[in-house]
N, C-alpha and C positions, 0 to 999 in steps of 0.2 A: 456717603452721608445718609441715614434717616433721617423716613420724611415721620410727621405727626398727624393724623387725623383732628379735625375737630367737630367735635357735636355737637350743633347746634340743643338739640331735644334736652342732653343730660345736663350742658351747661342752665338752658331753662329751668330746669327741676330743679337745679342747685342753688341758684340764684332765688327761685318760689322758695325754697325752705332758710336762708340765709333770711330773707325778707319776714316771714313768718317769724323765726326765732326772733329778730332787732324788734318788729312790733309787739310778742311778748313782752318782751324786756321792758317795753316803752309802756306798756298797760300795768307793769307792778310798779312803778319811778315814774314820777314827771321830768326827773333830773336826766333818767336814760335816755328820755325820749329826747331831751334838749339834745345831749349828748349825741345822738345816732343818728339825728335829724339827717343830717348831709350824707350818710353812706344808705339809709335808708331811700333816698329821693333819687341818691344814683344807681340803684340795684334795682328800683322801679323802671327806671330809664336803660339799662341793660337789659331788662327782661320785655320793652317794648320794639328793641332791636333785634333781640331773638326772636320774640315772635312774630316779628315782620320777615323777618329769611326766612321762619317756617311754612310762614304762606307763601313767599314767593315759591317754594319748592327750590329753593339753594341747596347745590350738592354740599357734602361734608368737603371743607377746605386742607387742603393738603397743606402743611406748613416743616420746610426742613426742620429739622433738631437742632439749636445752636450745639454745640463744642464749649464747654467750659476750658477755657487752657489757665492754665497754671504758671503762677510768678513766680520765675526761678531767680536769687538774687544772691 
């Protein structure tokens, strides 16, 4: 079984430009903004989880690969 790394640092960057883009969007609509309100608030709140494990110094988390199986019927 493959394991998966994860990184901390690239999911933060990922999450800052996800975030960036939704508050665009909410600066040209007031209706986006209604609209993205809630994935915006929670991608502010992911990105203060990330960057709480990058100051704790948390190694990259090892996570196995699930196994997609397949329905044979």
């Amino acid at each position: 079984m493959a394991n998966q790394i994860i990184n901390y640092t690239t999911l933060l960057k990922n999450v800052e430009q996800m975030i960036n883009l939704l508050e665009y969007d909410a600066m040209r609509s007031a209706g986006k903004a209604k609209v993205n309100v809630h994935s915006i608030h929670a991608l502010y709140e992911l990105a203060d989880r990330y960057t709480e494990m990058l100051t704790k110094h948390v190694e990259p988390v090892v996570v196995p690969k699930q196994v997609k199986k397949s329905v044979e019927g």
